[in-house]
Phi, psi and omega in degrees: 000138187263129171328139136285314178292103146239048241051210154308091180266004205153129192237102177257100168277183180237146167202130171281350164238115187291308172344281172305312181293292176338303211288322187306301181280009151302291162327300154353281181261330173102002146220198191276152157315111186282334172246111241198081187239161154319333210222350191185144184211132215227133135265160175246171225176132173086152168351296197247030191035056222252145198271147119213100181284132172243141173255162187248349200290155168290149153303150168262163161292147171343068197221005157202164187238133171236136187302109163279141170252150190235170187260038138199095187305336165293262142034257183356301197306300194280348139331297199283281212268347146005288220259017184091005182277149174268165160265118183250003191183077173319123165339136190216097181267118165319348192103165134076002209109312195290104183233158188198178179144178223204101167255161185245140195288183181280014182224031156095006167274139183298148161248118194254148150216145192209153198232148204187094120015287197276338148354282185289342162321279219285332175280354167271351180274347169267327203267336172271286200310011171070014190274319161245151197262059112129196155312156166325209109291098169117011186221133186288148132246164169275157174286169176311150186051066179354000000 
């Protein structure tokens, strides 16, 4: 049987001056774009390098949010509007571990961050199996139950 799903590849936003959106999520995340044209610009981000594409294209409307998870959402938080982002879902726990929120970036995108438990389960159950050769370059985890 074949997946359809078979995870996430690429979070793509939108900014009419691409430019100004580079230098923000450069400052943002601490690196450079690895995919870099006039019209679109890709980082690769996280455990599993994992996308997060901008675009020069118009935006669609406003209708999901998606999470990254970081090991410290308050840290992130007070970044994210630092760097000019608004709070569109003031951080929050959900229970269980699960803390999130959600700002829109200076060029009208939703930013989800979320601190997720089973996140950090399954990338420390790849990393003793030996399913990843560990974290990126440059990227931290926190211990378990964050």
């Amino acid at each position: 049987m074949t997946t359809t799903f078979r995870g996430l590849a690429t979070i793509r936003h939108h900014a009419e001056d691409l430019a100004a959106a580079k230098a923000w999520y450069i400052e943002l995340l601490g690196v450079e774009p690895y995919f870099d044209t006039p019209d679109y610009i890709e980082f690769r981000l996280g455990d599993h390098s994992q996308e997060l594409g901008v675009s020069r294209t118009p935006s669609a409307p406003v209708g999901v949010v998606a999470y990254w998870h970081v090991d410290d959402v308050e840290a992130v938080w007070e970044r994210l509007l630092a760097l000019g982002a608004r709070s569109h879902e003031a951080p929050r726990d959900y229970g269980h571990g699960f803390v999130a929120g959600a700002a829109v970036d200076p060029f009208g995108n939703l930013l989800g961050v979320m601190y997720n438990p089973h996140f950090v389960e399954v990338a420390e159950a790849a990393e003793v199996s030996g399913a990843t050769g560990g974290a990126a370059p440059g990227v931290t985890r926190a211990p378990a139950g964050g």
